[in-house]
C-alpha positions in Angstrom: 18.2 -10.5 22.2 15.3 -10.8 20.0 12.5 -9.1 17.9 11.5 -9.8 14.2 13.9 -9.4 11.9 14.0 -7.4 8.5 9.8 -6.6 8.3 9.2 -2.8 9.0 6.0 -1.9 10.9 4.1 0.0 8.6 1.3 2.8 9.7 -0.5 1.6 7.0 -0.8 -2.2 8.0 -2.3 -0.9 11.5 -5.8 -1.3 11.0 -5.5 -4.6 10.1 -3.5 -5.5 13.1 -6.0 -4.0 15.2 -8.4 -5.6 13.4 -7.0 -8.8 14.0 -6.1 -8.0 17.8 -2.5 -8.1 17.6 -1.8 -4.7 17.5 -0.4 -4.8 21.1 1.9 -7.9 20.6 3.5 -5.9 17.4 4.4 -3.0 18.9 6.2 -5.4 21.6 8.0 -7.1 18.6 9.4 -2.9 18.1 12.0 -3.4 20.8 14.6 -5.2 21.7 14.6 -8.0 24.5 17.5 -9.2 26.2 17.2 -13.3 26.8 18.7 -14.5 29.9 19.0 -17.9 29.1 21.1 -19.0 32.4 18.3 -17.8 34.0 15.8 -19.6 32.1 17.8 -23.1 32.1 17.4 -22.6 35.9 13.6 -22.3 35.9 13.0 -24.8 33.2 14.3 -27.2 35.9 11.3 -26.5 38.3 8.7 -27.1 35.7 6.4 -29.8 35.8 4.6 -31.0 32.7 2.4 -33.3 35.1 0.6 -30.0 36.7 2.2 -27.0 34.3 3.4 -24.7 37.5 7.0 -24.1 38.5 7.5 -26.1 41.6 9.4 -23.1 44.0 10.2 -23.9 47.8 7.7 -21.7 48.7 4.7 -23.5 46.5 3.7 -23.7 43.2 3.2 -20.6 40.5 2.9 -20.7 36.5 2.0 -18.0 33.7 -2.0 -17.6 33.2 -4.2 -16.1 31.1 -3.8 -12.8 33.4 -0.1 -12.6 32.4 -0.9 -13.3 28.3 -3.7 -10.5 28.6 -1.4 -7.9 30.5 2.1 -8.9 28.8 1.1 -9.3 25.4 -2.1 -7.4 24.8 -4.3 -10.4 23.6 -7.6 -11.8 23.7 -8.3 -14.8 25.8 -12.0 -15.3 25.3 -13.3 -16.1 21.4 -12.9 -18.6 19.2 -10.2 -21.7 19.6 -7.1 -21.6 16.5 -7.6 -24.8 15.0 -8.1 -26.7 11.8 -6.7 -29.4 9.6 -2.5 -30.2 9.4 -2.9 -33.4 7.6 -3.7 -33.4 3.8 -3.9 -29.6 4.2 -3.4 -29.7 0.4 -6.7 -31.0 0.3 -8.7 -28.9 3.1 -7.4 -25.5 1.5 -10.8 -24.0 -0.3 -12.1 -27.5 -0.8 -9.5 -28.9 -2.6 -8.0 -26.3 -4.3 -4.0 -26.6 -4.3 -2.6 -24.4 -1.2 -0.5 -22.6 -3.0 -2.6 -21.2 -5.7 -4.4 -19.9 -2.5 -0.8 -18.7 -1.5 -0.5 -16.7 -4.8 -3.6 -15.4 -5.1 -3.6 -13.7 -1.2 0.0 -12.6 -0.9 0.4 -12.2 -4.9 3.6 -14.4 -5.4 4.4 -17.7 -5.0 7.8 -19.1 -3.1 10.2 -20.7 -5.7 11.2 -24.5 -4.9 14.4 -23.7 -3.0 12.6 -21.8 -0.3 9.7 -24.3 0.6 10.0 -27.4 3.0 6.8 -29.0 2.6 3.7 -26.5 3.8 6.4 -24.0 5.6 8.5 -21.1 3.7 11.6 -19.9 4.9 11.6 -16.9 7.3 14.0 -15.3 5.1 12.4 -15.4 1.3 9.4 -13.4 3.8 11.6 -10.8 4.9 13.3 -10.4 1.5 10.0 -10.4 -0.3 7.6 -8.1 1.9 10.7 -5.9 3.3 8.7 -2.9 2.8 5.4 -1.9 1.0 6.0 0.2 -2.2 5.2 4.1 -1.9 2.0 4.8 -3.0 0.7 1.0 -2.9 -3.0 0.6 -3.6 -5.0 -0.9 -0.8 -4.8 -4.2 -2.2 -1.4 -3.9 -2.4 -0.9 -2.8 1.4 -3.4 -5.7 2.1 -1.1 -8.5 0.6 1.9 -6.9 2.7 -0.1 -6.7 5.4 -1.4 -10.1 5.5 2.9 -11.3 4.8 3.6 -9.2 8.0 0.8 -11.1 10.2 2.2 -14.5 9.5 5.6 -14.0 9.8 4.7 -12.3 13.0 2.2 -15.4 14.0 5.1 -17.8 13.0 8.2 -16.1 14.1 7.2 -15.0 17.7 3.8 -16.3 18.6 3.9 -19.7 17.6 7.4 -20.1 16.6 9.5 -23.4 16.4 12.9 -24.2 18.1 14.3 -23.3 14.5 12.5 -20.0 14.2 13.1 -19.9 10.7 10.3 -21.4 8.9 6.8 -20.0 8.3 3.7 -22.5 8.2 0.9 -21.9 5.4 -1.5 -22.9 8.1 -2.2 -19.2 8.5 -3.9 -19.0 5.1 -7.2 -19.0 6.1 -7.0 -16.8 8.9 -5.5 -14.0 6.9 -7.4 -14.8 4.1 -10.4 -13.2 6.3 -8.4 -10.4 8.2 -12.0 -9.2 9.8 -12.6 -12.3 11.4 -9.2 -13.1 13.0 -9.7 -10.5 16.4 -12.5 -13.1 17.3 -10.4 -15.5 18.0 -8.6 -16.5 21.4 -5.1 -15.9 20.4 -3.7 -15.3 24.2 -5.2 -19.3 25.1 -3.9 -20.3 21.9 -0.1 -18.6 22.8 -0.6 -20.4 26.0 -1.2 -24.0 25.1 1.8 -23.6 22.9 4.0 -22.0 25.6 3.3 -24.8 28.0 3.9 -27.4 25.0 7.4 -26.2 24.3 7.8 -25.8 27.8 6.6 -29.6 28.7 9.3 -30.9 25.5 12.1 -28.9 27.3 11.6 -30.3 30.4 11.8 -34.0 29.0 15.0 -35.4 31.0 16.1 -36.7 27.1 16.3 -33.0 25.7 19.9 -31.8 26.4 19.7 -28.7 23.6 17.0 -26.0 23.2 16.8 -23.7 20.8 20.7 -23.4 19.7 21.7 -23.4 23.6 23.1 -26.8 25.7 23.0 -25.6 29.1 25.2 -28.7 30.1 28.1 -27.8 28.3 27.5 -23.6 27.7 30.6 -21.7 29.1 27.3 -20.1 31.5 27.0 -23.0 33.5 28.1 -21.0 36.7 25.5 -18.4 35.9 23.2 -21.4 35.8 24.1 -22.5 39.0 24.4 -19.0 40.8 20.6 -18.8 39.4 19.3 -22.3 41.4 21.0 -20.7 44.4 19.5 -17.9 43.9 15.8 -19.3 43.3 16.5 -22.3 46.3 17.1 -19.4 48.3 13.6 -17.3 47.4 11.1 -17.1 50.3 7.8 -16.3 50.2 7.6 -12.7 51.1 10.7 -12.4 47.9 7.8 -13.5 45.7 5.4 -11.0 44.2 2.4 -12.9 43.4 0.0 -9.9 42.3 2.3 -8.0 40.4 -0.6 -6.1 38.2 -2.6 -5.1 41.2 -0.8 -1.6 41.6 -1.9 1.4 40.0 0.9 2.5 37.7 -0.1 -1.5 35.7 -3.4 -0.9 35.8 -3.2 2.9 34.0 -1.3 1.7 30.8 -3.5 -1.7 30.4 -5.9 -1.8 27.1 -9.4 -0.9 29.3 -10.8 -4.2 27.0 -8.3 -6.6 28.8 -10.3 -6.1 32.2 -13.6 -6.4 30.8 -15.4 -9.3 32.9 -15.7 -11.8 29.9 -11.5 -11.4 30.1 -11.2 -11.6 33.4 -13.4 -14.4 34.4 -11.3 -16.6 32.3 -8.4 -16.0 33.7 -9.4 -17.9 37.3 -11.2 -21.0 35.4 -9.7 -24.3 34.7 -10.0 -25.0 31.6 -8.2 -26.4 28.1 -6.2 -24.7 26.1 -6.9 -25.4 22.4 -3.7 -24.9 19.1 -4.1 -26.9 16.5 -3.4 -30.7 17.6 -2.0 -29.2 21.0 -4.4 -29.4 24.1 -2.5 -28.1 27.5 -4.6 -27.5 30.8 -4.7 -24.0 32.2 -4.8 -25.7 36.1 -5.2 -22.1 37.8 -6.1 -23.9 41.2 -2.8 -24.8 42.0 -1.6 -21.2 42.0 -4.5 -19.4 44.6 -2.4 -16.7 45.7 -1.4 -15.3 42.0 -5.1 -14.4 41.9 -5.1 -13.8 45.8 -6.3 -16.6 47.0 -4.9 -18.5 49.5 -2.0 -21.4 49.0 -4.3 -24.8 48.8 -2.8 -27.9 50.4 -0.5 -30.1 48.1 -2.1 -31.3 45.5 -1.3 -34.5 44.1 -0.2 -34.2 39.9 
């Protein structure tokens, strides 16, 4: 089961969560999720990092735009997350050392123990920004604020297979707070979904994130799932699960506005940092209700 650990949502860190359009995405992170990861291991097995769609006996089908927008509240349409990882000691406010810039936005600086490099462990985060002080002035509640945004981008957004480390790549985003809701976080999330995804399904990767499949004391619920899934037919499949009424009445109105939605049927890249996946949405027709195309080659 997951959620972050150990960083209290704070009403007064809301308008800067909304501000930067992850409001949704942190409520989420207020619950508790139960990982089925027999389940997963059996799915991982269909993916293909030629196309990016699960290859089922019925056809092809993959996660989209549509399902970021509805499952996680973001924005798909704005501006690509990007910018420099090499010599990022150097890009930081033109060559100003990254973590005076650290300091002087989150008002402490990590000692040596707690630093690898440019990432901080998740940990000195938690322990540091636990909770805002009563009766913190706005600057104050700012810094926090800013803390809670990237452990929340690096811990379950754009977390690695050791989920413990926080990048300082997120400086400049939360260094401007009012720009960060124009950007295209739900692409971004994407890309890197499909990324981990593609590295999982490498035939040479026998151990993702703390969990060997091969040798778990699961492996029959691993199997039971492939029969289960070899065993799906097309009419067990729900392709349009957001077209019914009771989705649509608790879905942010701004997730269906056309600019959203037009996106979600294109082919297109998906742009996060160095990582470049394509969203091929014409391989899965009937998840937009569409018809199945014939096979189409990788």
């Amino acid at each position: 089961m997951r959620r972050q650990q150990g960083m209290r949502l704070d009403e007064r860190y809301v308008p800067y969560l909304q501000m930067a359009g992850l409001y949704h995405l942190t409520r989420l992170n207020d619950r508790w999720f139960r990982i089925d990861e027999p389940l997963l291991s059996a799915f991982m097995e269909r993916w293909s990092p030629e196309t990016h769609t699960f290859h089922m006996p019925f056809g092809e089908c993959t996660i989209t735009l549509q399902d970021v927008a509805y499952q996680l509240g973001l924005a798909v349409d704005g501006r690509y997350v990007s910018g420099y990882l090499t010599d990022f000691h150097i890009y930081i406010e033109g060559g100003r050392p990254a973590w005076a810039w650290f300091e002087e936005l989150l008002g402490v600086i990590p000692p040596p123990s707690q630093v690898q490099k440019f990432a901080v462990n998740s940990s000195w985060f938690q322990e540091t920004f636990e909770e805002c002080p009563e009766g913190a002035d706005e600057d104050t509640v700012r810094r926090y604020a800013r803390a809670y945004i990237m452990m929340l981008l690096g811990t379950q957004l754009f977390a690695d297979k050791s989920g413990n480390r926080i990048h300082i790549r997120w400086l400049p985003y939360v260094a401007r707070l009012e720009e960060m809701g124009s950007y295209s976080w739900g692409s971004a999330a994407l890309a890197w979904l499909y990324r981990c995804m593609c590295r999982v399904a490498n035939r040479h990767v026998v151990k993702w994130s703390g969990y060997n499949p091969s040798v778990s004391e699961k492996g029959p619920r691993v199997q039971m799932w492939r029969l289960q899934i070899d065993m799906l037919q097309p009419t067990d499949f729900i392709w349009m699960p957001y077209s019914s009424p009771e989705v649509l009445h608790v879905v942010h109105p701004e997730a269906l506005e056309p600019r959203h939605t037009t996106l979600w049927r294109s082919v297109t890249s998906l742009i996060y940092f160095a990582v470049i996946e394509w969203h091929q949405i014409g391989r899965v027709l009937p998840q937009f209700g569409g018809s199945s195309p014939d096979r189409i080659p990788p």
